[in-house]
VEXKE-115145 format. One record per atom (N, C-alpha, C): residue number from 1; chain; atom name; x, y, z. Coordinates in steps of 0.001 Angstrom, whole numbers, m for minus. Layout:
BEGIN
NUM A CA X Y Z $
...
END
This chain:
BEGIN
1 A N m61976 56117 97320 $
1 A CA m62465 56796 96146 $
1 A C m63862 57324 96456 $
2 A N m64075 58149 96207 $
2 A CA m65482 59286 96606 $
2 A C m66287 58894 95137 $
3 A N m67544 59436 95112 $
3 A CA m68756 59271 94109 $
3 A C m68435 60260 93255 $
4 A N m67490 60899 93049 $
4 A CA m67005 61971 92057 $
4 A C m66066 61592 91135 $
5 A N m65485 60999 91725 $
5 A CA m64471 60081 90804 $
5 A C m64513 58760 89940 $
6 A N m64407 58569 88539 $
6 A CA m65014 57540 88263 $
6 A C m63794 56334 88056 $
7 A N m64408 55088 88523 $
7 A CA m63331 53557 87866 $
7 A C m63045 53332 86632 $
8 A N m61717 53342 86474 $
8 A CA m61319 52678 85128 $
8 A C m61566 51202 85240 $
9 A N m62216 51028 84001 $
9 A CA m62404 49603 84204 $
9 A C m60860 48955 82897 $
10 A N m60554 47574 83534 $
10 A CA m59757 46688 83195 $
10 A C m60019 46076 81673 $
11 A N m59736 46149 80884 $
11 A CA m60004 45184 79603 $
11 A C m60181 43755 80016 $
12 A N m61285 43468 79212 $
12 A CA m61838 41479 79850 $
12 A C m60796 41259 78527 $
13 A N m59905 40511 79512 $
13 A CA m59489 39440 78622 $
13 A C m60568 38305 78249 $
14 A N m61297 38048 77840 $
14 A CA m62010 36942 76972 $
14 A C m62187 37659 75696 $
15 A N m61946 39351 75775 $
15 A CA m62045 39586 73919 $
15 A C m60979 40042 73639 $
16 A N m59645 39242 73951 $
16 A CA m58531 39481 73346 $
16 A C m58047 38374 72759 $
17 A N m57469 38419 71472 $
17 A CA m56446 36794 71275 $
17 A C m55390 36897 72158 $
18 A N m54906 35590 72056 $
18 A CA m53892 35015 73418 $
18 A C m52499 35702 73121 $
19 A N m51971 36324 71505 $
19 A CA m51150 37085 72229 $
19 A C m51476 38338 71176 $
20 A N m52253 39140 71717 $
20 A CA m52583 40458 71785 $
20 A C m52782 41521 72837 $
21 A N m52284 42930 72246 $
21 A CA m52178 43455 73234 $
21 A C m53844 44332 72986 $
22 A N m54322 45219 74089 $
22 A CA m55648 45605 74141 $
22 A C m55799 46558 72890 $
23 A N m54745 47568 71982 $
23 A CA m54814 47841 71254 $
23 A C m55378 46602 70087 $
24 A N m54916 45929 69879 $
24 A CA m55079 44954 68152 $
24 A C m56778 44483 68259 $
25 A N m57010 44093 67236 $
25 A CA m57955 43169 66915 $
25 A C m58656 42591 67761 $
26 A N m59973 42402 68587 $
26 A CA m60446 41260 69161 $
26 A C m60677 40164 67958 $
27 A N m61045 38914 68501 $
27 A CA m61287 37773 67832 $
27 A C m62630 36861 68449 $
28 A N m63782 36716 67540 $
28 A CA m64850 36064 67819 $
28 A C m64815 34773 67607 $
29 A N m64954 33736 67486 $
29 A CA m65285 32429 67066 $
29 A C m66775 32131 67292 $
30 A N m67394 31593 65916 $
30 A CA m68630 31063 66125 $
30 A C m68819 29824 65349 $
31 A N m69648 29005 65917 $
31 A CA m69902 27539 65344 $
31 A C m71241 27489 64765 $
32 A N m71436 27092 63312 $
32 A CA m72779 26897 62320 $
32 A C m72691 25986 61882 $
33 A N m74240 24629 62179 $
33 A CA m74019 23649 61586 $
33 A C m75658 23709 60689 $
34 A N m75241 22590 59581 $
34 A CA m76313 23152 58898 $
34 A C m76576 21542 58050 $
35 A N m77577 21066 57440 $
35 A CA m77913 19938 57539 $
35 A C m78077 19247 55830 $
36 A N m78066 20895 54914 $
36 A CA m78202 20132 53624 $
36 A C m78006 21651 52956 $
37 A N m78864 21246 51467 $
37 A CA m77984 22371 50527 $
37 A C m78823 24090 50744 $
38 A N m79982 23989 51005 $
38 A CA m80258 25394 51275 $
38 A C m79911 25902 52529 $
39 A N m79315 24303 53842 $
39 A CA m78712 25328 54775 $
39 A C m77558 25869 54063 $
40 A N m76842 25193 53174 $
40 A CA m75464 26031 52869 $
40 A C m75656 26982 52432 $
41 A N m76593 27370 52190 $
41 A CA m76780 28624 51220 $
41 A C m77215 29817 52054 $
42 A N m78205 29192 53324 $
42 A CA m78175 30135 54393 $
42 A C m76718 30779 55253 $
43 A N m76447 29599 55678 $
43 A CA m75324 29912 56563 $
43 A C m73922 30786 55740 $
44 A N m74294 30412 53957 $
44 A CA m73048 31477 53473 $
44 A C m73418 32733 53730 $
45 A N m74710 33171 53505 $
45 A CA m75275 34470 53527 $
45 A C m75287 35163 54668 $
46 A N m75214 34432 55697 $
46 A CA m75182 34756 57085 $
46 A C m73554 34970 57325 $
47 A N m72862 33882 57120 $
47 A CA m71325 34403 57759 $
47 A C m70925 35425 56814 $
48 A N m71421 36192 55524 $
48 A CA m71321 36814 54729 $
48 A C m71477 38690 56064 $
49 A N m72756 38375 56063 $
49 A CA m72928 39622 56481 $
49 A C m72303 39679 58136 $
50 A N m72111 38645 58615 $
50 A CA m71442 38206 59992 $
50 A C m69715 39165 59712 $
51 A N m69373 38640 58518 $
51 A CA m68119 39238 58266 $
51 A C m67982 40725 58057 $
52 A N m68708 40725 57172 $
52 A CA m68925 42657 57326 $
52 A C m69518 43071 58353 $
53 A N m70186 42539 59406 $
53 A CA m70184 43639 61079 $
53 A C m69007 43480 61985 $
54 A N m68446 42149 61010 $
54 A CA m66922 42128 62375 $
54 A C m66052 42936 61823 $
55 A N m65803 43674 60349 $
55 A CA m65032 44303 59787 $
55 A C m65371 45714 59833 $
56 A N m66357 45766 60189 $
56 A CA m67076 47762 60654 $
56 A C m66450 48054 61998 $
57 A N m66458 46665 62688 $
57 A CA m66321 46420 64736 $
57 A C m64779 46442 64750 $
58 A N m64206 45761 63735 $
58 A CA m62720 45964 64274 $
58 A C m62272 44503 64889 $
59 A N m63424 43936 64591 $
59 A CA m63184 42130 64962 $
59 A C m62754 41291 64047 $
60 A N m61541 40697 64907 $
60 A CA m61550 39193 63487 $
60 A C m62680 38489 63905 $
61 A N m63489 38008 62729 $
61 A CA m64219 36779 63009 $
61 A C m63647 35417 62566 $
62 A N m63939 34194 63282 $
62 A CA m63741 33148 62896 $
62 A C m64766 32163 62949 $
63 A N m65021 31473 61659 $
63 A CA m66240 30688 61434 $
63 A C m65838 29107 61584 $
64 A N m66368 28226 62403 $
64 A CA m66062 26795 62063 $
64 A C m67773 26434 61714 $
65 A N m67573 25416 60777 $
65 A CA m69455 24807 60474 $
65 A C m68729 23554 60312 $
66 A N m70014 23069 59975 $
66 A CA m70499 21820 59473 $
66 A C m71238 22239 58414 $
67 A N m70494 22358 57075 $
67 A CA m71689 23363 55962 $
67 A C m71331 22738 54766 $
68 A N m71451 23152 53734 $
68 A CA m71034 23205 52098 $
68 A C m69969 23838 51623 $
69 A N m70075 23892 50240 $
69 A CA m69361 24419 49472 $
69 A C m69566 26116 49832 $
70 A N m70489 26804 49664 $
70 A CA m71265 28260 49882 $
70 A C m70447 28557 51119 $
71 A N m70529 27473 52308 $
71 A CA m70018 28337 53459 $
71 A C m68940 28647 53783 $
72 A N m68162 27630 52934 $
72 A CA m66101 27238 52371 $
72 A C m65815 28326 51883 $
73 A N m66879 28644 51032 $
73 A CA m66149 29886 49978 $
73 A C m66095 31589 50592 $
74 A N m66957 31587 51558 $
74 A CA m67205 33309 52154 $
74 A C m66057 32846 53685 $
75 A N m65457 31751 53763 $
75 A CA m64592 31578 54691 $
75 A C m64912 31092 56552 $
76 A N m65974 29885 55833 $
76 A CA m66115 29020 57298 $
76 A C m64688 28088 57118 $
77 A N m64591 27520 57885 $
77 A CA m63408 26316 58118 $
77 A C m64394 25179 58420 $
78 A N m64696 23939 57665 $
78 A CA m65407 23174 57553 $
78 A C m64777 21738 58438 $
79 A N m65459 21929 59509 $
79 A CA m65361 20298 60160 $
79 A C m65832 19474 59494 $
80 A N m66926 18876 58977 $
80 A CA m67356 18207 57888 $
80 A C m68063 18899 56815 $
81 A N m68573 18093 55664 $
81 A CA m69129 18654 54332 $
81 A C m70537 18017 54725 $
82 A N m71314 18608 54642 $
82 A CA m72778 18592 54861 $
82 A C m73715 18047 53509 $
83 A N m72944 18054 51776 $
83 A CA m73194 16988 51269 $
83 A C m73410 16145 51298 $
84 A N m72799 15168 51818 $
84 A CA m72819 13832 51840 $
84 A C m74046 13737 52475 $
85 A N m74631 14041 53578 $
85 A CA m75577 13735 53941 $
85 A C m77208 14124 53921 $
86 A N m77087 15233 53350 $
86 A CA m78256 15440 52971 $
86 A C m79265 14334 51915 $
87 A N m80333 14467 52055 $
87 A CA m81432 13671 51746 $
87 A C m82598 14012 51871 $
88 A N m83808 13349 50840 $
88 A CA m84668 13927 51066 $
88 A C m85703 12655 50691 $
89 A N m86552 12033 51785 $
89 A CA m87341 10956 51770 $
89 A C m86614 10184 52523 $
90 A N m87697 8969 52829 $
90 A CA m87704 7788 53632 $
90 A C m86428 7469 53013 $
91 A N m86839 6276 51622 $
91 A CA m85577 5355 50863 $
91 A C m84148 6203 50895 $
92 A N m84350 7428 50301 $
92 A CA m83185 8575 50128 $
92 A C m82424 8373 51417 $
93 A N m83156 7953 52623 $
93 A CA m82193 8173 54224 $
93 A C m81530 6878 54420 $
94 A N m81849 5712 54281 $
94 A CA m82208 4532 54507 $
94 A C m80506 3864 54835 $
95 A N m80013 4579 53327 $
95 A CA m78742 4249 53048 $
95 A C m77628 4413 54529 $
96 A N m77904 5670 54902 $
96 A CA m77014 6469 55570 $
96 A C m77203 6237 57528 $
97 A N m78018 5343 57607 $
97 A CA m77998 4291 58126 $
97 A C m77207 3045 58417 $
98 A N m76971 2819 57419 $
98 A CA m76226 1752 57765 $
98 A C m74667 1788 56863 $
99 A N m74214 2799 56889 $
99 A CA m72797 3278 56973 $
99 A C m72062 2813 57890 $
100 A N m71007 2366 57894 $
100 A CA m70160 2489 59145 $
100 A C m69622 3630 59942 $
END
């Protein structure tokens, strides 16, 4: 091949789902963990607008957290609820400690 001619390059499979063809959808996955109630409120606002640049791009996005209610509802998939543990002060922590 001479300097006149240019390479087609190959589609990276790492932005395809496993059974898609290069036409469909790529698919992102991202992980947000967040520690109490104004993170939930961040991280909704964030996978909020996260979702509308993957929907301009032509991307599925997929959200897993560790968040709230806020981040459940704009469509994270919640490994745990980040309720339970939030706290605020010494005594307020104390408890969560000695949980099993």
């Amino acid at each position: 091949m001479n300097s006149s001619q240019s390479k087609v390059q190959e589609p990276n499979p790492q932005l395809q789902t496993q059974n898609s063809s290069p036409s469909t959808a790529r698919t992102a996955h991202i992980f947000i963990s967040t520690g109490e109630v104004s993170g939930d409120l961040q991280g909704s606002l964030l996978i909020h607008a996260l979702n509308q640049q993957a929907k301009e791009r032509g991307l599925d996005l997929k959200v897993t957290a560790l968040g709230g209610d806020r981040m459940a509802a704009v469509g994270a998939k919640l490994l745990g609820h980040t309720s339970e543990i939030g706290s605020m002060g010494i005594l307020e922590s104390l408890p969560l400690f000695f949980q099993p």
